[in-house]
C-alpha positions as CSV (number, residue, x, y, z in Angstrom):
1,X,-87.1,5.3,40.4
2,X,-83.8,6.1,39.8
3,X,-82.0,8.1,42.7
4,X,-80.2,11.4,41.9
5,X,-76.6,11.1,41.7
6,X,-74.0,12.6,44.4
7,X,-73.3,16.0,44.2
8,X,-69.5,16.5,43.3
9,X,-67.3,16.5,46.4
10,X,-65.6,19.7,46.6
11,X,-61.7,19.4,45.6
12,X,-59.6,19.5,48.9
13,X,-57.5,22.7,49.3
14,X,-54.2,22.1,48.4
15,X,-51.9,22.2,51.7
16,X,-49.5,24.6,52.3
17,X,-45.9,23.6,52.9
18,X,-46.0,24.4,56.5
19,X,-49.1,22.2,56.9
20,X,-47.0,19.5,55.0
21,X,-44.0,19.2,57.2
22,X,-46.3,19.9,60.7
23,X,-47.9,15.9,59.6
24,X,-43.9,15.1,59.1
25,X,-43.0,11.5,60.7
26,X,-40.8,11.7,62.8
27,X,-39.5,8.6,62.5
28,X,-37.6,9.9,59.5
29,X,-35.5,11.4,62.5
30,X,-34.7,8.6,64.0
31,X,-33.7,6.9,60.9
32,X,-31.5,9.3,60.4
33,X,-29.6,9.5,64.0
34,X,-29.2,5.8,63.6
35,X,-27.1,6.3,60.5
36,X,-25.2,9.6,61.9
37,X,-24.4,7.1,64.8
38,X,-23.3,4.0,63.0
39,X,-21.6,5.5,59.9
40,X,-18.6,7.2,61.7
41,X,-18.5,3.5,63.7
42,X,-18.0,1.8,60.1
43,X,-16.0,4.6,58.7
44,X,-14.2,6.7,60.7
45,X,-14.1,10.4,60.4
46,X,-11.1,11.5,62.3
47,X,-12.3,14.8,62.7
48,X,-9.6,17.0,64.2
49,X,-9.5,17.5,67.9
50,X,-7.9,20.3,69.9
51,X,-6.7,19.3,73.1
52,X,-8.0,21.6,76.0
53,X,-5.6,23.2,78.2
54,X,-6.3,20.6,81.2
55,X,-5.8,17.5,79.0
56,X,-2.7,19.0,77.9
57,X,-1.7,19.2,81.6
58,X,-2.6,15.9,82.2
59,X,-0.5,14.3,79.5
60,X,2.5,16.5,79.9
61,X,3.2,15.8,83.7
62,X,2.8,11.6,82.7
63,X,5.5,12.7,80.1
64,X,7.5,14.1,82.8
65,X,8.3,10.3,84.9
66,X,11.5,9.4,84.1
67,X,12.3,5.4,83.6
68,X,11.9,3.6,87.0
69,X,9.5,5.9,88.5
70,X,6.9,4.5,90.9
71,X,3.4,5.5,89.7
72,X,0.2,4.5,91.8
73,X,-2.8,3.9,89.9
74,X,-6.5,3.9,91.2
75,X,-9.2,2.1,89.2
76,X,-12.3,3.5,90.9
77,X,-15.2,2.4,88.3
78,X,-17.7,-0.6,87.1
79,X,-18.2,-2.0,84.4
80,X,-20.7,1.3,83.0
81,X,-18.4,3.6,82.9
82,X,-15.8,1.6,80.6
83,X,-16.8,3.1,77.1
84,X,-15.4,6.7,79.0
85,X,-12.8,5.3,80.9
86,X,-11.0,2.5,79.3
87,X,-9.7,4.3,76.1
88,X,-8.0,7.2,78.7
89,X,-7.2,3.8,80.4
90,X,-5.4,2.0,77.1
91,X,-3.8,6.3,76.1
92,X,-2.2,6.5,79.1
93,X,-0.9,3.0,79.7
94,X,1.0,3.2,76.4
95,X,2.3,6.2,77.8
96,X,3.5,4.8,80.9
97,X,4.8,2.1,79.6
98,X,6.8,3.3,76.7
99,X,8.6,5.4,79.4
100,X,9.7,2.5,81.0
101,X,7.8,3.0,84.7
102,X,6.8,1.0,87.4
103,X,3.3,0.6,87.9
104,X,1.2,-0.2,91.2
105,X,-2.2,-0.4,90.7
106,X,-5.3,-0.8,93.4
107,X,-9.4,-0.1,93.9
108,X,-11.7,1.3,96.3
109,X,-14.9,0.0,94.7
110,X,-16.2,-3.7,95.3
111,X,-17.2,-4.0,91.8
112,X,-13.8,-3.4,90.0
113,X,-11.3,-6.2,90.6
114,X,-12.7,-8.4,87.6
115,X,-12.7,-5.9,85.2
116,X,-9.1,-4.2,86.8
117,X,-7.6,-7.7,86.0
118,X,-8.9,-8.1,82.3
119,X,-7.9,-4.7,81.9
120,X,-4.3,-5.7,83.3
121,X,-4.0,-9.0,81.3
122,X,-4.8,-7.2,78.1
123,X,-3.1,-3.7,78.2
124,X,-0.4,-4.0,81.0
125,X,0.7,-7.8,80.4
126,X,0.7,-7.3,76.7
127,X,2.0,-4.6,74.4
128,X,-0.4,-1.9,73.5
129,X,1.8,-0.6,70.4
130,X,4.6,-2.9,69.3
131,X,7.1,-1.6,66.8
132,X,5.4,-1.7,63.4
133,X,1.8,-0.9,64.8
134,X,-0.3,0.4,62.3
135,X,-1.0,3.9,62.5
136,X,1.3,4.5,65.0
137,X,5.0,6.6,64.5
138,X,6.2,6.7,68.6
139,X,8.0,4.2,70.7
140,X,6.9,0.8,71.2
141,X,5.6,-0.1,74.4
142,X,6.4,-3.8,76.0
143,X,4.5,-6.5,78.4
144,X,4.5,-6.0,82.0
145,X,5.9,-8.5,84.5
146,X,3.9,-8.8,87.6
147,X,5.3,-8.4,90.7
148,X,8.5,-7.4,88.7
149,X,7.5,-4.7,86.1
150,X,3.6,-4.0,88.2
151,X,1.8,-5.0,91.4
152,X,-1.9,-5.3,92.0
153,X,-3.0,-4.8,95.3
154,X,-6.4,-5.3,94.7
155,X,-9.5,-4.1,96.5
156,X,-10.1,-2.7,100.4
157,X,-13.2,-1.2,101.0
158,X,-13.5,2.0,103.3
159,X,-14.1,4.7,101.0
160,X,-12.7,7.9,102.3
161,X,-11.5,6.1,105.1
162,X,-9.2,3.7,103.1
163,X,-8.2,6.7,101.3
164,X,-6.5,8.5,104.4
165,X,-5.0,5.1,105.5
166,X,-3.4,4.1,101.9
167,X,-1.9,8.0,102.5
168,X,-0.4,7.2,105.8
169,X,0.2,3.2,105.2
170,X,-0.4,2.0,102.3
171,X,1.4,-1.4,103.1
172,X,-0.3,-2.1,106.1
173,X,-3.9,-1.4,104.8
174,X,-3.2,-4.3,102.2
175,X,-1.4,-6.7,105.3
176,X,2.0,-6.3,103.4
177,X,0.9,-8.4,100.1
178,X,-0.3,-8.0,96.7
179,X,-3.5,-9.4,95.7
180,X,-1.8,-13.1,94.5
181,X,-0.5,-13.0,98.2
182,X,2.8,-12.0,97.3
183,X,4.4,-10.1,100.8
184,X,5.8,-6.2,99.3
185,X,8.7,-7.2,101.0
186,X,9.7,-9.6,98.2
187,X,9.0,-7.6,95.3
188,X,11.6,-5.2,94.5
189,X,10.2,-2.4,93.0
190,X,8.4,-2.2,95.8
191,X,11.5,-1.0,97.9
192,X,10.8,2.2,99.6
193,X,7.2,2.4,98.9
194,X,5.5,2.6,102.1
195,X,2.9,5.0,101.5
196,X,1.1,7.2,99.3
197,X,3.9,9.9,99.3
198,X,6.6,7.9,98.2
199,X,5.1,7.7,94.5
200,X,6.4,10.3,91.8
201,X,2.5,10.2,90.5
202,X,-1.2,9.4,91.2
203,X,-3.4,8.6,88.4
204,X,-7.0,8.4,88.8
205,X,-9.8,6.7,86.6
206,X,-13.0,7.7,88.8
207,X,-16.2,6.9,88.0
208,X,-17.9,8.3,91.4
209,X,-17.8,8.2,94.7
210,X,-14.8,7.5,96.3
211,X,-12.7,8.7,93.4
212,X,-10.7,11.4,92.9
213,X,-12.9,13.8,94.6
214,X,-12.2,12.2,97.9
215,X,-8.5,11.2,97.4
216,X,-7.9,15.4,96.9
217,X,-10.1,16.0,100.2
218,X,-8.4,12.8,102.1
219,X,-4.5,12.7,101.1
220,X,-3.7,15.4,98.3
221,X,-2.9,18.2,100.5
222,X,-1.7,16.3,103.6
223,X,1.0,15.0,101.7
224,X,1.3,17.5,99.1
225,X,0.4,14.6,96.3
226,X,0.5,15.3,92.6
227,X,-2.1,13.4,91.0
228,X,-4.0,13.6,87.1
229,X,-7.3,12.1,86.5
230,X,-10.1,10.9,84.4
231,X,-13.4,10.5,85.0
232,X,-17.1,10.4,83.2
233,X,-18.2,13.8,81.8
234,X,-20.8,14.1,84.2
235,X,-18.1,14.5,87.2
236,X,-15.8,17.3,84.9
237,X,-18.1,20.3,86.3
238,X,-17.2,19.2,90.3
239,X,-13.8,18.4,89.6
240,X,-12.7,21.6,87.6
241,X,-12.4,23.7,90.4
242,X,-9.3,21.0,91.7
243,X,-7.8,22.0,89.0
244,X,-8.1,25.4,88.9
245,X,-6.9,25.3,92.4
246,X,-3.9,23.3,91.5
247,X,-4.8,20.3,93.9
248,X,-4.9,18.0,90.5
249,X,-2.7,18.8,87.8
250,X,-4.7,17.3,84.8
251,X,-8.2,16.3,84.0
252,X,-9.6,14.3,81.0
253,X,-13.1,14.1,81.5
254,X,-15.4,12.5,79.4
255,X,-14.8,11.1,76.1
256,X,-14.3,14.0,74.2
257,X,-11.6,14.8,76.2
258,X,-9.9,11.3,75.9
259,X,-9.8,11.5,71.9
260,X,-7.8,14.7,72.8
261,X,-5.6,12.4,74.9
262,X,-4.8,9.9,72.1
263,X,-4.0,12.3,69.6
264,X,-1.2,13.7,72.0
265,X,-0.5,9.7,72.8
266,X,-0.3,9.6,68.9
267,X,-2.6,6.5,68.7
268,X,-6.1,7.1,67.8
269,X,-8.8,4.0,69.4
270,X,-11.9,3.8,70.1
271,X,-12.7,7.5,71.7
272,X,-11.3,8.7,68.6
273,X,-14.1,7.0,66.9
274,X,-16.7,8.2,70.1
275,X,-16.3,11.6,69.5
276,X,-17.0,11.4,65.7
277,X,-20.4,9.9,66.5
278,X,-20.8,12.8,69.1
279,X,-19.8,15.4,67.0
280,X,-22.1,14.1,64.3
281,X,-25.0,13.3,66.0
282,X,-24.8,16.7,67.8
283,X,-25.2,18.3,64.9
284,X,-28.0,16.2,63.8
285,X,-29.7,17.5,66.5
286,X,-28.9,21.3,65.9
287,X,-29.9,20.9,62.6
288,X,-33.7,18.9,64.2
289,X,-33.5,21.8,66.2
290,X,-33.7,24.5,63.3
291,X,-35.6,22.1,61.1
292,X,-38.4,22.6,63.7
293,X,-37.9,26.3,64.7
294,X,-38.2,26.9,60.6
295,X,-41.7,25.3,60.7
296,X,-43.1,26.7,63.5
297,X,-41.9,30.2,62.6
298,X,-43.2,29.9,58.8
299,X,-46.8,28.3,59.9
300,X,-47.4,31.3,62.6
301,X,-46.3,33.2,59.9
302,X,-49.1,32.2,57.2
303,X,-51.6,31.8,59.8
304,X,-51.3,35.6,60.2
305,X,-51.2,36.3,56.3
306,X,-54.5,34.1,56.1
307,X,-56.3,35.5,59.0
308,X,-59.6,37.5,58.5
């Protein structure tokens, strides 16, 4: 006997939009944030930055050395915090530099002196900007001499301890040499530079503790000290109020801030390119944001209309 056939299955109700984009992958999402990251990398943007009041502070009192001025620099980071720090690093060593100063530079943290030397090799021992640089209109910066033109003095750990001493005796906390074991006493730009005082500028690339934090609280207003910094954008909320108070007299925190730094430089690198991929993929995400508010709003929405 021949069994009866099945009964037709009823059609499935058609979903409504809402229902649709609730079962959206979200994968899609990430797909997309991959390209909003690596499209400004592969073809720069150059969105238009407007420097912020304490960047422009920062860059104006560098532009106030005069050629031959002794500036002290402290590299206070690790190897993390490069992609924020070494583009302010390469900004304002073209800026140095094309003004024609002397530069000592020295660390507080046990992991910097490798990556403080590379940095050295590459942006103080070489020219950052010849004449003729692409992209670039303003003077042309020149290789560094060590020992002649810079001095690295290398690494002393102590924290806020060092700190106070490189205020009060700078030679003596480094035994009177530079890190190749060069005495001070030999190196003529060196003459008269005993402590932290007797530079016409501190500039700070801080990544944590110690960093510029702890040079204001140590040395800033003992010995009335100006000093400009940079550190990671995590730091810029804690170090505000040093500025505000006039105890540093710039700070470019973050990256964003350091594409604001080149473009008063007037040479555009990598942060430049950084803060396209932020600005993009921040608005990827307000637009996620509102993609998913839209939804939810429409579906409570129907589910209202539809109710008994």
């Amino acid at each position: 006997m021949t069994p009866p056939p099945n009964p037709p299955s009823a059609p499935r109700p058609k979903q409504h939009w809402t229902e649709r984009l609730q079962s959206f992958d979200r994968r899609w999402l990430f797909l997309a944030m991959g390209v909003a990251i690596v499209i400004p990398l592969l073809f720069p943007l150059n969105l238009p930055v407007k420097p912020s009041p304490m960047v422009q502070s920062a860059f104006y009192t560098v532009e106030e050395l005069q050629e031959g001025d002794v500036v002290f620099i402290s590299l206070d980071l690790e190897p993390a915090s490069t992609p924020e720090l070494e583009p302010y690093f390469r900004a304002v060593m073209l800026q140095l530099k094309r003004k024609n100063v002397k530069l000592v530079f020295a660390t507080t943290w046990y992991a910097a002196p490798p990556l403080c030397e590379r940095w050295i090799r590459e942006m103080v021992e070489r020219p950052i900007a010849p004449e003729g640089t692409p992209g670039y209109d303003g003077p042309p910066d020149r290789a560094y001499r060590k020992n002649v033109d810079y001095v690295w003095l290398g690494f002393r750990e102590g924290k806020q301890a060092v700190i106070s001493a490189f205020g009060a005796d700078l030679r003596g906390t480094f035994d009177g040499r530079a890190a190749d074991g060069t005495p001070l006493d030999q190196i003529p730009m060196m003459s008269g530079i005993k402590k932290l005082k007797d530079f016409k500028l501190l500039v700070m690339l801080s990544a944590g503790f110690p960093g510029i934090k702890e040079y204001v609280q140590q040395v800033q207003k003992r010995y009335n000290l100006r000093i400009v910094g940079a550190s990671t954008a995590v730091q810029t909320t804690d170090l505000t109020p040093y500025y505000q108070a006039g105890q540093i007299l710039g700070l470019v925190g973050g990256l964003a801030n350091v594409a604001e730094y080149e473009a008063l430089v007037g040479k555009k690198g990598t942060a430049t390119q950084g803060a396209d991929v932020l600005n993009v993929t921040h608005g990827m995400v307000i637009l996620a944001i509102i993609f998913g508010n839209v939804i939810y709003f429409a579906s409570r929405r129907r589910r209202k209309v539809v109710a008994p």
